[in-house]
DRENSETOR-218823 format. One record per residue: residue in one letter; residue number from 1; x, y, z of N, C-alpha, C in turn. Coordinates in nm, 3 decimals. Layout:
! residues N
- A  NUM  X  Y  Z  X  Y  Z  X  Y  Z;
...
This chain:
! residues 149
- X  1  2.167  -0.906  -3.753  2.117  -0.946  -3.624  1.985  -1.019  -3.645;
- X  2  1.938  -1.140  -3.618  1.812  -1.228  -3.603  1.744  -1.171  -3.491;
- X  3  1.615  -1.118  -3.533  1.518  -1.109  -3.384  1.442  -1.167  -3.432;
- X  4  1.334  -1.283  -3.362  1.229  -1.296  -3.339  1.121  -1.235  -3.384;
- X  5  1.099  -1.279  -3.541  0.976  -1.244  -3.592  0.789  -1.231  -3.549;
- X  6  0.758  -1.128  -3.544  0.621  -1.153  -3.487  0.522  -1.234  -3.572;
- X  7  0.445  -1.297  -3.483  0.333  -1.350  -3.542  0.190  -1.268  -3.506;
- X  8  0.119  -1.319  -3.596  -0.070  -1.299  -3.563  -0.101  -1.316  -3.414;
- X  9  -0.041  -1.380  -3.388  -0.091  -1.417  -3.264  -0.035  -1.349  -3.103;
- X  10  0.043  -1.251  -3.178  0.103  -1.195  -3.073  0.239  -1.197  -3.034;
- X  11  0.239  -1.357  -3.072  0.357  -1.431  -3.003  0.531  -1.418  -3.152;
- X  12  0.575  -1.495  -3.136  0.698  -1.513  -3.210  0.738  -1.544  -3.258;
- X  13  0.752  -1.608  -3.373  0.784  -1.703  -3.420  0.885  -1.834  -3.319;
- X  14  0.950  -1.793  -3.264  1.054  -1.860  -3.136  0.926  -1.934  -3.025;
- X  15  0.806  -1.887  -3.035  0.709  -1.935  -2.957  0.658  -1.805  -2.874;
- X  16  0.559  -1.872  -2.792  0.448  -1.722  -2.724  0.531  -1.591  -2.660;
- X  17  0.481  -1.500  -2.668  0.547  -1.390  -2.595  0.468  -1.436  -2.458;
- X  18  0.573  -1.427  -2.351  0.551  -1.407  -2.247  0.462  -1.246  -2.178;
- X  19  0.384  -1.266  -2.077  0.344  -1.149  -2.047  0.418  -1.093  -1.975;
- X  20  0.414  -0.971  -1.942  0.518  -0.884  -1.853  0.493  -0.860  -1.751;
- X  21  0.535  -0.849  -1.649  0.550  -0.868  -1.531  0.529  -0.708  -1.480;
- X  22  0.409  -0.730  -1.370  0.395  -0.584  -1.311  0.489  -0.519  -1.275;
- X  23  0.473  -0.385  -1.192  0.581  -0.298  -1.153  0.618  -0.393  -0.976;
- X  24  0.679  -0.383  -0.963  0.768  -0.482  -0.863  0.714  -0.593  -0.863;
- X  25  0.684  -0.665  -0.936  0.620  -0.774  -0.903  0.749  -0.896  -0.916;
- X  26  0.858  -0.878  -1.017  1.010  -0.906  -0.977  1.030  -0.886  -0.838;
- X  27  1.011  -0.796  -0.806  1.130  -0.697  -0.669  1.023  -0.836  -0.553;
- X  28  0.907  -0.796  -0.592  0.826  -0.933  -0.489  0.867  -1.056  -0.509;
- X  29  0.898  -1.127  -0.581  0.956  -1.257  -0.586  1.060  -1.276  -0.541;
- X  30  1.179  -1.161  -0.606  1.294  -1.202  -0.580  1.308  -1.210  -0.433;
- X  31  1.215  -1.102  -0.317  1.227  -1.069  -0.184  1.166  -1.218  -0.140;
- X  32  1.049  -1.272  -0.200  1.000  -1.416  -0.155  1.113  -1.494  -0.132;
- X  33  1.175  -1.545  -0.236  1.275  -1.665  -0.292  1.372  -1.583  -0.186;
- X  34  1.451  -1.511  -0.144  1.565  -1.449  -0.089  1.508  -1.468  0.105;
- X  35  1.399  -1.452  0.118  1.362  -1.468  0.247  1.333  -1.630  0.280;
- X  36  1.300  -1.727  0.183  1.301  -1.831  0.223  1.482  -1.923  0.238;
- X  37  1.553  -1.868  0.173  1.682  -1.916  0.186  1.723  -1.947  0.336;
- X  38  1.652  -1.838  0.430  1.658  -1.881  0.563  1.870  -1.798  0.626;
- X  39  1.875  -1.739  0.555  2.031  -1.674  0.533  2.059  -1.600  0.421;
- X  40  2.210  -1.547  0.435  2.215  -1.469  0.326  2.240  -1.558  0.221;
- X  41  2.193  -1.501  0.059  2.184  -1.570  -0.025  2.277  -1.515  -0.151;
- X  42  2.336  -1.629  -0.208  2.385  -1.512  -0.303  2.288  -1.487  -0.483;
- X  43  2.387  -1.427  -0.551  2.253  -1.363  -0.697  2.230  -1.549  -0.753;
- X  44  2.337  -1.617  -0.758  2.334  -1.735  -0.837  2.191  -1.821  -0.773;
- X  45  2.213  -1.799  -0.673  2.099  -1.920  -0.536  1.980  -1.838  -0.593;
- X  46  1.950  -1.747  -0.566  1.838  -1.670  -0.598  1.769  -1.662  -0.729;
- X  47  1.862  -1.662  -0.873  1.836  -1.674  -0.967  1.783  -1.851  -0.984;
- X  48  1.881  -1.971  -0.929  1.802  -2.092  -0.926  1.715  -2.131  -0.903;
- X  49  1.605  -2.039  -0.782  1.523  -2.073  -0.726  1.431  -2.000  -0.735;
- X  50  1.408  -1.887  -0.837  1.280  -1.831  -0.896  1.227  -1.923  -0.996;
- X  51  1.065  -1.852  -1.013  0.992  -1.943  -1.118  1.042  -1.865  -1.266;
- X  52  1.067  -1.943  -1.359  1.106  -1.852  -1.478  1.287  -1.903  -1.535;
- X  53  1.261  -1.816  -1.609  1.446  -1.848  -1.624  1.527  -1.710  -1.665;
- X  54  1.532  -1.634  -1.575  1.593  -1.470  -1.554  1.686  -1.508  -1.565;
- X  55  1.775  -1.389  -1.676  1.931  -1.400  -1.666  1.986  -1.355  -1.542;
- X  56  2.048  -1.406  -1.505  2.166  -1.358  -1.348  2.171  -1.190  -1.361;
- X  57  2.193  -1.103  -1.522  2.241  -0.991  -1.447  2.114  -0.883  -1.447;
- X  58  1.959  -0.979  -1.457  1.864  -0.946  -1.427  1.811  -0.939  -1.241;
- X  59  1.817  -1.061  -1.221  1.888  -1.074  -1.121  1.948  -0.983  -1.016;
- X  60  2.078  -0.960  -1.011  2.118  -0.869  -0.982  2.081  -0.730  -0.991;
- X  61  2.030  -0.700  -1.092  1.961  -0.553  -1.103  1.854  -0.534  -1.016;
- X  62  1.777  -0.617  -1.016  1.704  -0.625  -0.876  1.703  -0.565  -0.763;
- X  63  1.827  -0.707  -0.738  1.887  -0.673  -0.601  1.921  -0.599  -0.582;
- X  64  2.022  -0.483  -0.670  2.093  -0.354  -0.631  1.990  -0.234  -0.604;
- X  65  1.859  -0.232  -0.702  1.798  -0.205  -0.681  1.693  -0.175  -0.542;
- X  66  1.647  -0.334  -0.476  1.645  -0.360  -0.356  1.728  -0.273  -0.267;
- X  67  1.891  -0.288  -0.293  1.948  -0.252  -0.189  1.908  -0.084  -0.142;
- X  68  1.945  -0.064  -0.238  1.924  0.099  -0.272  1.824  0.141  -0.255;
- X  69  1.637  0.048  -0.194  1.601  0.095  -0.142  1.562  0.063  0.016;
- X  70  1.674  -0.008  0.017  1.659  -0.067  0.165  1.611  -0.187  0.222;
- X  71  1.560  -0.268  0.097  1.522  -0.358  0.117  1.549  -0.482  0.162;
- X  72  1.661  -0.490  0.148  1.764  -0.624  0.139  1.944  -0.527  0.184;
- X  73  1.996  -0.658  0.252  2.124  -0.572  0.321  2.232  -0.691  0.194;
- X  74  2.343  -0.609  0.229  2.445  -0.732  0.151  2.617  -0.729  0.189;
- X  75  2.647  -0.854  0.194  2.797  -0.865  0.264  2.911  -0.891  0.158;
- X  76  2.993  -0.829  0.120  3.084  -0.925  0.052  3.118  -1.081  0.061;
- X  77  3.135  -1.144  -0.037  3.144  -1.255  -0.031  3.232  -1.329  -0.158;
- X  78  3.386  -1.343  -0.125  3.449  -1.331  -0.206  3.462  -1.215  -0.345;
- X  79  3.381  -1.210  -0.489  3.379  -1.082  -0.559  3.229  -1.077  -0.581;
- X  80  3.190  -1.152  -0.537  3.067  -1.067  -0.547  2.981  -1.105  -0.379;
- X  81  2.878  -1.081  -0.415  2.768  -0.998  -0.293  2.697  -1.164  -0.211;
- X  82  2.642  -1.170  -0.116  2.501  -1.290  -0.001  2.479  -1.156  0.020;
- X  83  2.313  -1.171  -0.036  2.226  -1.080  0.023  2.113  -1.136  0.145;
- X  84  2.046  -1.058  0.170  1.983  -1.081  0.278  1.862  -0.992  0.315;
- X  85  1.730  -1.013  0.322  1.661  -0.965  0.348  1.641  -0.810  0.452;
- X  86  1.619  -0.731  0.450  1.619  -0.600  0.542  1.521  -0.629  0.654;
- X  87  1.411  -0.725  0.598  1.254  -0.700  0.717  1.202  -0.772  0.687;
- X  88  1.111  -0.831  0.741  1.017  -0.962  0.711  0.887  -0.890  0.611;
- X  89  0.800  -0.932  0.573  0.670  -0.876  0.503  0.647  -0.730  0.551;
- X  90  0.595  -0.732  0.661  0.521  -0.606  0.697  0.631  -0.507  0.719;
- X  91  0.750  -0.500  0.795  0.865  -0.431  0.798  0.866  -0.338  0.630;
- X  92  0.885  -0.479  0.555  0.907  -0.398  0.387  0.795  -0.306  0.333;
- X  93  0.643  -0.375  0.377  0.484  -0.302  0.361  0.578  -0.120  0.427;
- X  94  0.564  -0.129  0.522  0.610  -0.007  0.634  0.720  0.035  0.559;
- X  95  0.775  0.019  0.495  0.914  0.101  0.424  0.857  0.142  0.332;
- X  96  0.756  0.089  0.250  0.702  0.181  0.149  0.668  0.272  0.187;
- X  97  0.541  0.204  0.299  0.456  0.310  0.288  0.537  0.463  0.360;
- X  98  0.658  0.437  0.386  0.714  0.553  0.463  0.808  0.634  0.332;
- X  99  0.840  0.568  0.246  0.865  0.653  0.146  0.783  0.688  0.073;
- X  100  0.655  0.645  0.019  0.522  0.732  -0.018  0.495  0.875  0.093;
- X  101  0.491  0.905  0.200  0.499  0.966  0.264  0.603  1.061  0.261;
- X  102  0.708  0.990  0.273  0.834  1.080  0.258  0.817  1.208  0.135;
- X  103  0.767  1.145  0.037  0.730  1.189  -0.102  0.665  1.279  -0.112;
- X  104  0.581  1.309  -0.038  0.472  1.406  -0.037  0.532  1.517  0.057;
- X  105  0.438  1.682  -0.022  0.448  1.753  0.035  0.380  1.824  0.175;
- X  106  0.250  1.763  0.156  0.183  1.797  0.263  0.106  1.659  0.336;
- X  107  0.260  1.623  0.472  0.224  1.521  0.522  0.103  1.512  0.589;
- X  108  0.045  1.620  0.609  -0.052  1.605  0.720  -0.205  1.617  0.632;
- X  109  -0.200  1.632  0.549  -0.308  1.615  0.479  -0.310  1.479  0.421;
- X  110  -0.230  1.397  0.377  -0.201  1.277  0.324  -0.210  1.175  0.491;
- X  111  -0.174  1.227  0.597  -0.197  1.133  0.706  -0.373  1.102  0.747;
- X  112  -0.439  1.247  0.687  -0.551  1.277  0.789  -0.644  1.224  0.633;
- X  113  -0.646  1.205  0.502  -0.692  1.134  0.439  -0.666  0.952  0.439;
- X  114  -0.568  0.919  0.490  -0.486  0.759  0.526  -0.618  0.754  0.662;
- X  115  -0.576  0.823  0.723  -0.667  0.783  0.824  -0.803  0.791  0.794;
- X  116  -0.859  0.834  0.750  -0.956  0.923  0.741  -1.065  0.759  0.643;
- X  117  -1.026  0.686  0.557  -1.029  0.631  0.472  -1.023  0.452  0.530;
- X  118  -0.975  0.471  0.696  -0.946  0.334  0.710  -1.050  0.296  0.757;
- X  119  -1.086  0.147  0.760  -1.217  0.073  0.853  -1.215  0.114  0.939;
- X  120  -1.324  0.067  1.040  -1.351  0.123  1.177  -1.262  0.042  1.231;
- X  121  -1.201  -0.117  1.238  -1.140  -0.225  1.270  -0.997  -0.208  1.247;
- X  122  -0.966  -0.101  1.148  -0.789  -0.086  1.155  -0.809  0.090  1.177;
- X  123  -0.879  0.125  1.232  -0.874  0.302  1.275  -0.848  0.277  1.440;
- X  124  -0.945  0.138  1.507  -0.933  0.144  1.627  -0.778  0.061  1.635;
- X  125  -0.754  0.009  1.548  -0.592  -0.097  1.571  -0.532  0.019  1.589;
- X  126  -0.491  0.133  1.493  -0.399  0.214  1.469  -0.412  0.343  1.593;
- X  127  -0.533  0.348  1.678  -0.522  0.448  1.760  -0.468  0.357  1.896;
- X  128  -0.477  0.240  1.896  -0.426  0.114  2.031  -0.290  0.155  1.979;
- X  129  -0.217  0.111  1.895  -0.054  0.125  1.827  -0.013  0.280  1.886;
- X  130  -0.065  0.365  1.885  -0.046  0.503  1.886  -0.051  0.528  2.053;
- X  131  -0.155  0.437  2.095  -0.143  0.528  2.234  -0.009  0.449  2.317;
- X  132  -0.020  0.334  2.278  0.102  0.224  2.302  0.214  0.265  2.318;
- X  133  0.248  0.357  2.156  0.378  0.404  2.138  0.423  0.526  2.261;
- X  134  0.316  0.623  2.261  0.307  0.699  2.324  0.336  0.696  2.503;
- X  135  0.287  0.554  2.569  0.311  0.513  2.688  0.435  0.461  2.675;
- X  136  0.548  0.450  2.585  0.649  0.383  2.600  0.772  0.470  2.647;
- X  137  0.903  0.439  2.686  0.973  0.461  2.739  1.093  0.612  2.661;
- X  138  1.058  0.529  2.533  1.130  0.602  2.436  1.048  0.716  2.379;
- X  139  0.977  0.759  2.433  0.874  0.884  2.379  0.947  1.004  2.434;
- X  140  1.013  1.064  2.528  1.041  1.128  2.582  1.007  1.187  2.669;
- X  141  0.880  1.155  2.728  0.765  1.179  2.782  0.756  1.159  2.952;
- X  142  0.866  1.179  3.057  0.861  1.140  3.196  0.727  1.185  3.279;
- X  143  0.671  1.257  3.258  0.500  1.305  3.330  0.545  1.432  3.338;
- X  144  0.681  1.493  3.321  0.664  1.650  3.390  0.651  1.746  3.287;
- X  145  0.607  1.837  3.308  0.570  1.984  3.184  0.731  1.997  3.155;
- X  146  0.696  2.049  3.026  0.768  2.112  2.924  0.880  2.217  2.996;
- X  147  0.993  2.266  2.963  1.015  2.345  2.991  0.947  2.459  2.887;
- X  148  0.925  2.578  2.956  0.902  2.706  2.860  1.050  2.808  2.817;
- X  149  1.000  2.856  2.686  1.124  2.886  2.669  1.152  2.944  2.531;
């Protein structure tokens, strides 16, 4: 088997080693390139239109990945998959941060440090969002007491 001899320099004889790529910092591109398609996309479209030259069943690992965490939805399409984005930016921000949460054992100590930690400028956003939610329809909330019980 031929591998790619190292050099002094780090790099390869084949030429420089590339640097490696943070922890999702793939899963972020591929979600970039897949949301600008403007539709569902399939692995081939997606693989053409990243920066780099990823093999397809890199690619794909991704995506399944993605799927599996909700990130991206996907339709059959002949034998293989058009995927499609789950949420725009902040939608996906909000899915993390709800499985970081999920994760933990003691939500309410992890909420009341989150809060606890934010500017004065996103403490007052997040208590407007809250009372908002709270006046809405879907709260369960008609004005009358509780039953006891």
């Amino acid at each position: 088997m031929n591998r790619p001899t190292a050099t002094d320099d780090g790099g390869t004889q084949d030429g420089p080693r590339l640097p490696r790529r943070g922890q999702g910092q793939l899963e972020s591109q591929v979600l970039t390139v897949l949301r600008s398609a403007g539709g569902p996309a399939t692995a081939g479209w997606v693989q053409e239109h990243l920066d780099g030259d990823l093999a397809y069943t890199t690619v794909i690992t991704i995506l399944s990945r993605l799927y599996a965490k909700k990130a991206v939805t996907r339709t059959r399409q002949g034998r293989s998959y058009a995927w499609t984005p789950a949420s725009d930016e902040a939608g996906l921000a909000a899915l993390r941060m709800r499985r970081v949460l999920d994760g933990e054992r003691d939500r309410g100590t992890v909420l009341a440090r989150f809060v606890s930690a934010l500017s004065p400028g996103d403490e007052a956003r997040l208590r407007e969002l809250l009372f908002r939610a709270g006046d809405g329809p879907d709260d369960g909330s008609d004005g009358s007491a509780a039953p006891e019980g």
